[in-house]
N, C-alpha and C positions, 0 to 999 in steps of 0.2 A: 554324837555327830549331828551336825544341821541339817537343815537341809533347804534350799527357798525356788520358789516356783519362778520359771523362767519370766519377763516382762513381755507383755503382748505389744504388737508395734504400734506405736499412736496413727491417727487418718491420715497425718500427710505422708510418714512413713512407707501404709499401704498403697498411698496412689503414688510414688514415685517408685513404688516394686510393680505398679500398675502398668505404669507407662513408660517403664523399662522392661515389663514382661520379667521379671525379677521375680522366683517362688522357690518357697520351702524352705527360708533360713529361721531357724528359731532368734530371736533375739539374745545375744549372747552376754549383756550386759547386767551387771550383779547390782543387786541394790545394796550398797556398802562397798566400804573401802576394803577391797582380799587384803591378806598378809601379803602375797606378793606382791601386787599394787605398792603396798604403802613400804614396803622392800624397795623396790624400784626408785621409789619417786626421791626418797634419803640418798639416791646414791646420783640421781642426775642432775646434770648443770643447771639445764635451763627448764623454766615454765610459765606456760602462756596462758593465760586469763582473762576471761570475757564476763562483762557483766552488762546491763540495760544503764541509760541514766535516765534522767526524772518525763525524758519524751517518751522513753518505752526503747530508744534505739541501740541494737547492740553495740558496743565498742569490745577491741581486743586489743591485748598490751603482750610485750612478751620482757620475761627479765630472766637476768642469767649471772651466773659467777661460777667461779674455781673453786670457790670457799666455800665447802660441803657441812651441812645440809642448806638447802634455801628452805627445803620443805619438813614435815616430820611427824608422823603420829605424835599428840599430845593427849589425847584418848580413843575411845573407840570409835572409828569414823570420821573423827574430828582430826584434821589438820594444820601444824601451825606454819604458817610461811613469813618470815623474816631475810629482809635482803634489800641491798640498794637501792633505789630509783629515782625517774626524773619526778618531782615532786610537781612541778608545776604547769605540765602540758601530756603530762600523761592521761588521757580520756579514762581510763578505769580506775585510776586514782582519782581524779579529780570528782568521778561517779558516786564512788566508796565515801570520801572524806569530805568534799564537799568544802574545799576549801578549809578544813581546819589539818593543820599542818604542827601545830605544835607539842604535839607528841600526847592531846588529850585523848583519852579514851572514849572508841566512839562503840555502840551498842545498837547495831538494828534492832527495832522493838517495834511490836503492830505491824507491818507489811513488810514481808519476807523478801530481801534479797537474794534474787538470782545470783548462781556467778556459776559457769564451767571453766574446767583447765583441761591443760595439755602439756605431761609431765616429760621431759623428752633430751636424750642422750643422741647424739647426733654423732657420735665418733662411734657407739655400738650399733646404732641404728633400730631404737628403743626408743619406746614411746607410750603412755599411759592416759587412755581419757580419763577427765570424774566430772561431776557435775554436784551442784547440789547448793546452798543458801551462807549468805556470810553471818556470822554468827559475832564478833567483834572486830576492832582493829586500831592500830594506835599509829599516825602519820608525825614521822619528825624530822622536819627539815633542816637543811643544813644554810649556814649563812653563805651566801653565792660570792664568787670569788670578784665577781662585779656590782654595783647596784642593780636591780631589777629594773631595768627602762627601756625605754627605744633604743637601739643602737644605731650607729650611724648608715646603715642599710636598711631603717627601717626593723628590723629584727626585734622580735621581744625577747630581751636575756631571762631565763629564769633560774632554777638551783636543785640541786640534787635532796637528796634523802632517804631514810630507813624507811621501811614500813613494815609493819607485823598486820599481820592477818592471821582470823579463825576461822574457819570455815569446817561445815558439817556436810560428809561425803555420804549424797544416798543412791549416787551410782559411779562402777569404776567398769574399764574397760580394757586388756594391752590390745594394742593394735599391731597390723603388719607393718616389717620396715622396709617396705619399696617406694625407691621415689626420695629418698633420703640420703640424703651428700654429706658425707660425713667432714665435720669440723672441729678442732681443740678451740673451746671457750674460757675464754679468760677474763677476769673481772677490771672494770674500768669506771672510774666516776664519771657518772655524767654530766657534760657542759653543755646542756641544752638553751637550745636557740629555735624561736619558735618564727619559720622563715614564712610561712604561708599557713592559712585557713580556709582558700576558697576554693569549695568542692571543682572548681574548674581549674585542672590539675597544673603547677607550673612544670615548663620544662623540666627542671632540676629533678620534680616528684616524678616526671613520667621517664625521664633517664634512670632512677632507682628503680622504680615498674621492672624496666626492662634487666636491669642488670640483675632483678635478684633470682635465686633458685629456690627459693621457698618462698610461704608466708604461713599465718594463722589464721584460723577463720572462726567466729564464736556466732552463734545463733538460738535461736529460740523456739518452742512451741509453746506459741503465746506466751501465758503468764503462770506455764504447771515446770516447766525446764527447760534447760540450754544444754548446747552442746559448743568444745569447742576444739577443733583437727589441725592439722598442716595439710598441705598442700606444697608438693615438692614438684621439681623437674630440672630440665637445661637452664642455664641464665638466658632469660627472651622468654618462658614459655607462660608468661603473663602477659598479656596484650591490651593496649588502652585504646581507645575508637574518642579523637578530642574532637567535638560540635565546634558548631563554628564560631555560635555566642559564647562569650565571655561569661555570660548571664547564664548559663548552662551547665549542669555538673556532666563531668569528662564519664565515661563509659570502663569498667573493666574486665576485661573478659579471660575466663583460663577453662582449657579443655578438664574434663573428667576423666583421667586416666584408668584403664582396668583394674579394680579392685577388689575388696573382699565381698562389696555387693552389699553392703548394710545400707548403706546410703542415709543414715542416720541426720548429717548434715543438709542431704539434699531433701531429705525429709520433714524436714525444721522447716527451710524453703517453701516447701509444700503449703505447709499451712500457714507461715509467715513470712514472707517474702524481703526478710531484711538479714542483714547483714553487717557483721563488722571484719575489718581484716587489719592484721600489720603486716607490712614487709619491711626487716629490715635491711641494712646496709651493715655485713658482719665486718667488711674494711675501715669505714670511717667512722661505724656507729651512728649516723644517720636514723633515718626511722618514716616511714608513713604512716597514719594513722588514718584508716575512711570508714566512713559507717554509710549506709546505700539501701535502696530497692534492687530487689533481685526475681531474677528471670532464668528460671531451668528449662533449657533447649535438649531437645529429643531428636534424634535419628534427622532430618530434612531441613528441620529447624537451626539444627548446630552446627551442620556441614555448610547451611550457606552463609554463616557468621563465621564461622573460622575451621578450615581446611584439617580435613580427613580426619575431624571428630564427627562421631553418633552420640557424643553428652559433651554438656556442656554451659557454663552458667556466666551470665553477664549482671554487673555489678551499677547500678546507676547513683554514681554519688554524691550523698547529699548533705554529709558532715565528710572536712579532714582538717589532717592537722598535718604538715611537711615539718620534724624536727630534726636540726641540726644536732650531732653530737647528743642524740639524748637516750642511747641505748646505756644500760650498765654495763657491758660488756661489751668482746669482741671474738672473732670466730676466724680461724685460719684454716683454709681446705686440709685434707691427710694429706701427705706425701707418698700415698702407695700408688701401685702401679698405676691408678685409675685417676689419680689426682683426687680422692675422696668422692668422686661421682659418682652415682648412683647405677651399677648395669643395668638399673630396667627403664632408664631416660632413654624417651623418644628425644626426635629429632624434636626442634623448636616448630610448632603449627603459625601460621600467619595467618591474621583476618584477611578472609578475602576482601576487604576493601584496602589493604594494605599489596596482596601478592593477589594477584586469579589464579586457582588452582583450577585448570582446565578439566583435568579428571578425576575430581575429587566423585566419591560415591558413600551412598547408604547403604547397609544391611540389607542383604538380596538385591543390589544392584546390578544387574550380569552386564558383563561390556559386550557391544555393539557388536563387537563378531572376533574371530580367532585367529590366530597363524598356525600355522604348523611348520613345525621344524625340517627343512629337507637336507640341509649341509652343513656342518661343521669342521673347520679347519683349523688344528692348534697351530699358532704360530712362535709362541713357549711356551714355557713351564705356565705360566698364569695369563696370557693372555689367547681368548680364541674368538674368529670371524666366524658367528652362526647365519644361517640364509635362512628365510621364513615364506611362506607363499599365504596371503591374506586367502580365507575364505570368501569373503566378499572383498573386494577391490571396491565397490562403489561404497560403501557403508561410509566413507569419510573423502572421496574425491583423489584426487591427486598429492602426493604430499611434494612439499618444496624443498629446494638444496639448501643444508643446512639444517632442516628439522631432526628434532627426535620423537622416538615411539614412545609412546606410553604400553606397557605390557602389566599385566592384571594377573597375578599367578596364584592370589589367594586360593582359588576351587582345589589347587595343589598345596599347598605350605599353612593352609589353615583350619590350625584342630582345634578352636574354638575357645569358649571361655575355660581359663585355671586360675585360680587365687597367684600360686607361683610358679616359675618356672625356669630354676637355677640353668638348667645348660641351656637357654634359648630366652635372657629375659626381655630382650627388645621385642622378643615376636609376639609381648601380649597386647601393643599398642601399633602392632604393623599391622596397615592395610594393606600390604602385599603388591602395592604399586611400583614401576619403577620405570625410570625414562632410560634411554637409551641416541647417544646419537645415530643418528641414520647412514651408514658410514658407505654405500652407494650411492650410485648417480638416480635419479628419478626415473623410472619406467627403462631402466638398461634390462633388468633382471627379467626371466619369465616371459611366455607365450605374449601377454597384454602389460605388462609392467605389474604385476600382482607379486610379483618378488622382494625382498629388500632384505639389508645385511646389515647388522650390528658385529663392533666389535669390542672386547668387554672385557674387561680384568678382572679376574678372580677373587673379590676382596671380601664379599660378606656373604648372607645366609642363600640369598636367592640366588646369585652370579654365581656364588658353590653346587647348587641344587642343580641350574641350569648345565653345568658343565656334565655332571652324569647322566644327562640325556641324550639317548639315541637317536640319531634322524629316524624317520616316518613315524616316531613311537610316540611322540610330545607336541600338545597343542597348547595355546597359550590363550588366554583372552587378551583382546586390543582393545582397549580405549580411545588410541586416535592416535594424530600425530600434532607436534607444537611446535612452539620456537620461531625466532627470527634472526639467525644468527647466519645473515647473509653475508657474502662480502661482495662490493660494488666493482663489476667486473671489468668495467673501462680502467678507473681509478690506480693509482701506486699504492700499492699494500704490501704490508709487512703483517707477517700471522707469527706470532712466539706460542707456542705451545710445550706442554709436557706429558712424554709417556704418551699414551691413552688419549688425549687430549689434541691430539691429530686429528681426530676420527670427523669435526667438522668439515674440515679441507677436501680430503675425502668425496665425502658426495657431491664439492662442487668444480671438479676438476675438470669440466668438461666447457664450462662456461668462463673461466678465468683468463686471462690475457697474463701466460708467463712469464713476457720477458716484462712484464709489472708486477710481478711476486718475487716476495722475499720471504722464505720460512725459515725461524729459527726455533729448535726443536731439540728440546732438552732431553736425550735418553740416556736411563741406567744401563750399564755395561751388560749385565743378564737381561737385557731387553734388546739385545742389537739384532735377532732375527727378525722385530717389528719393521723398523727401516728398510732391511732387505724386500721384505713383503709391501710394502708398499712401493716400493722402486721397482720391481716386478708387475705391479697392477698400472704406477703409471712411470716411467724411465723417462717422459720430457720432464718431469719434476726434477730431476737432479742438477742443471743449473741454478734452480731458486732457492735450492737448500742447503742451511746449513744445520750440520750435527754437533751438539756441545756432549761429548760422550765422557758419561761419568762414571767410578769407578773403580775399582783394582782388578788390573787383566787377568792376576793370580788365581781368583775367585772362577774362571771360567774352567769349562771340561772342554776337551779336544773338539768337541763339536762347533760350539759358542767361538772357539778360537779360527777355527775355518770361518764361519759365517765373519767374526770380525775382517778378517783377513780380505774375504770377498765383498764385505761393504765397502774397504779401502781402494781395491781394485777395482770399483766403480765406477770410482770419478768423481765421488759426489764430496765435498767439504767436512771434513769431519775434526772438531777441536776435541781435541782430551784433557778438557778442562771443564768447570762451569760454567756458565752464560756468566756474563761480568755488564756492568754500567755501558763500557766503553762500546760494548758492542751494538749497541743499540745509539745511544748518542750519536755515533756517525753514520747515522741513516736517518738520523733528524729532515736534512736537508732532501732526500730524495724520496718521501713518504707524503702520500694524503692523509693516508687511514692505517691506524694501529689497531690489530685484532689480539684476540690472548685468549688464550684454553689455557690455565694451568690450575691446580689444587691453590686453593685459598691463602697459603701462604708464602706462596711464589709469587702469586697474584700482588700482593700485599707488596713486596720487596721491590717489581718492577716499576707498581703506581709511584713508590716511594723516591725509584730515582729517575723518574719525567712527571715530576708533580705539575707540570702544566701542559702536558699532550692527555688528550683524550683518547682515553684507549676503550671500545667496545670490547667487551671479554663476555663470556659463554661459561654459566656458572659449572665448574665442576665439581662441585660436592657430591657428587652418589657415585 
């Protein structure tokens, strides 16, 4: 039996466990390729590979196929990789081979070539670091199916090919698989097209940025080793910040998600402040390629570059490469119930210079002051009116009709850092914020107007939590209140909302001019006690409304079937059908201003049929 002494962590290592307050993990990382490691790596699609070129600057490449192995023990430690690629704009190739492409055998001798990988099964959600020195390799390219020239967009066409590589492994590592969307990869020749080069990003590259859900990242400490990870999330959770000169390389920034706390990467960082990344395009095969100066943001520094992160690293780019078509593969989401998504993807974060996040906060930020919960009233099975009375009323002023609360429930829902945490994985990158519209008129509620009412549909961890709370027994922290989702009270307005999506109207029903309101107001049939309850709180509403009630009545209990019954005996308009095109079209002519509350793809549906009215709408995503 062996046995090898753990690795101590290099200096930047230390200082980024420093100044993340990061202590006690031994380094987990073997110097050698395990039998399981090199198990693993035989049996996965894809692997990504960084190496330095002759500037010292990292670049990273990823290649992939169906056609098993890419990779292989050919002896002890030593790995042989054979498999497709773009031969002729691929930065790590071009690093390695240096332009000799015809299948001579090339032998690093005298100065040790770096390279890390990153060996990585994305339908299991498996993944292997290594690191360690290229030992030979032989580039063979294939004759391109065009001549290599300009093409008529400017484009340089180039050509695919094999390449073998040897490399000697003197560290391996598995890693955790969160953050990881799982995809079927399949092999594809590449027809690379090299569209752009200049670090000042084209649209085209910054619309890839944004679509993708991964990328690779390869880095260095100094000139002893490299490291080289993924980086997963939602599509969008990579953000670019583009300068205004042309003369300028474009900015990329992506949050540090909770993890196992090695921070191995950001430790490279540390003591070397560069970087290379790809992100592919697993649809079109597409490809970025950037290499950059890099900047690791802590706790004050990262929340005010990009919202309701405490880490987080920005990329200033100073080599790329935008290639067309030059992936060897291609990658299609699972089709299980999740769409291959990852359950521990946050929501997408936005640079605040893109979104303001009014109450975004740091680690030990306590909010401004508290409510407490005095009343709650179900109105169904999932939706309930809670009442709250501000501790301090002045701490933020008066709030306006149509804002919403921000509420801070972290001091309750949050148990801190875990590596995982299968029944709850969203809650390891929740800060525990959450808005709420204001669904009261301004200072009606309470002795001095210290009161206010949210109303809230049961759908996720916090609105669940909220529901098993008692009045006098539950306080909340507040952050404020926001928004400007007024409507102009002189003016003819028409408000379409859905479900829940009422609830701006609501606090403004005191200032509106009804017989210039038009509601139309999409409700599910097991929701028809919302309607009643609000025709109850204000009854002149029922000439500006109409109800598009959707549905199977079958689905109702005696009770729901009474309430129906008495929404009908109302008075108030009630269709039993969808909202349709037509119903909107004929209020074209008798409308100033179109407002909309509905979930994002209702939203989508309406824009699409008055693609030339301007509709204000009130985001409802939470």
């Amino acid at each position: 039996m062996s046995f090898f002494e753990a690795a101590s962590w290099h200096e930047g290592e230390v200082a980024i466990h420093k100044r993340t307050r990061i202590s006690g993990y031994d380094n987990p990382t073997s110097p050698f390729l395990t039998p399981r490691a090199a198990s693993m790596i035989q049996r996965y699609p894809m692997m990504a590979i960084g190496t330095l070129d002759d500037q010292d600057r990292p670049w990273c490449t990823v290649w992939g196929s169906d056609h098993l192995p890419i990779a292989q023990p050919v002896a002890q430690s030593v790995l042989g990789v054979r498999t497709t690629v773009d031969a002729s704009f691929d930065p790590v190739i071009q690093a390695i081979y240096n332009g000799k492409d015809d299948g001579e055998v090339i032998r690093e001798e005298g100065k040790t070539r770096l390279m890390s990988g990153l060996s990585i099964h994305l339908e299991e959600r498996g993944r292997v670091k290594m690191a360690g020195q290229v030992i030979a390799g032989a580039l063979t390219a294939n004759e391109p199916v065009a001549p290599i020239s300009v093409s008529d967009d400017d484009a340089l066409l180039g050509k695919s090919g094999e390449v073998q590589l040897v490399v000697k492994i003197d560290q391996s590592l598995g890693n955790c698989p969160k953050y990881l969307n799982k995809k079927h990869i399949v092999a594809t020749e590449p027809k690379p097209r090299l569209l752009s080069s200049s670090p000042h990003l084209t649209q085209k590259a910054i619309d890839l940025v944004h679509k993708a859900d991964l990328f690779f990242i390869a880095s260095a400490h100094k000139h002893e080793d490299m490291d080289c990870n993924h980086r997963g999330g939602p599509p969008g959770f990579i953000r670019v910040q583009q300068p205004a000169s042309l003369d300028e390389g474009s900015i990329i920034v992506w949050p540090e998600y909770s993890g196992n706390n090695l921070y191995q990467t950001l430790g490279n960082l540390e003591s070397t402040p560069h970087a290379g990344l790809v992100i592919p395009d697993f649809e079109s095969g597409d490809v970025l390629y950037v290499t950059g100066d890099t900047e690791t943001l802590v706790g004050d520094a990262a929340s005010k570059v990009i919202a309701k992160s405490n880490l987080a690293v920005s990329l200033k780019v100073t080599g790329a490469r935008l290639v067309e078509k030059g992936l060897p593969f291609r990658g299609k989401l699972m089709e299980d119930a999740s769409q291959g998504r990852s359950p521990y993807n946050p929501r997408v974060r936005y640079l605040t210079s893109e979104k303001t996040d009014a109450f975004g906060k740091t680690a030990g930020d306590a909010p401004p002051t508290t409510a407490k919960l005095i009343k709650k009233t179900k109105i169904t099975p999932t939706i309930t009116r809670y009442r709250f009375a501000l501790a301090d009323p002045g701490a933020f002023g008066p709030w306006k009709p149509g804002q919403y609360v921000a509420m801070d429930v972290a001091a309750e829902l949050d148990m801190g850092y875990s590596h995982m945490r299968d029944d709850d994985p969203t809650s390891l990158n929740d800060d525990y914020i959450r808005t709420f519209t204001v669904s009261s008129i301004p200072n009606s509620l309470g002795l001095h107007g210290e009161e206010f009412e949210v109303t809230v549909r049961a759908v996720g961890h916090v609105t669940k939590w909220l529901e098993w709370q008692r009045e006098g027994m539950c306080e909340i922290g507040i952050r404020g209140f926001g928004g400007e989702f007024a409507f102009e009270p002189s003016s003819r307005n028409v408000f379409i909302a859905a479900g829940i999506g009422i609830t701006p109207l609501l606090g403004q029903m005191d200032s509106l001019d009804l017989n210039k309101l038009k509601v139309i107001w999409s409700v599910g049939i097991r929701d028809v006690a919302l309607p009643l309850d609000v025709l109850s709180q204000f009854p002149s509403l029922k000439d500006s409304l109409t109800i598009c009630l959707t549905g199977d009545e079958s689905l109702l209990d005696e009770k729901n079937k009474a309430q129906l019954q008495n929404l009908i005996d109302a008075g108030v308009k009630v269709l039993r059908r969808r909202l349709t095109k037509e119903d909107l079209v004929v209020l074209e002519s008798e409308v100033d201003n179109w407002y909309l509350c509905t979930a994002p793809a209702m939203r989508k549906i309406v824009q699409e049929w008055m693609p030339g009215t301007t509709i204000i709408y009130e985001n409802f995503d939470y």
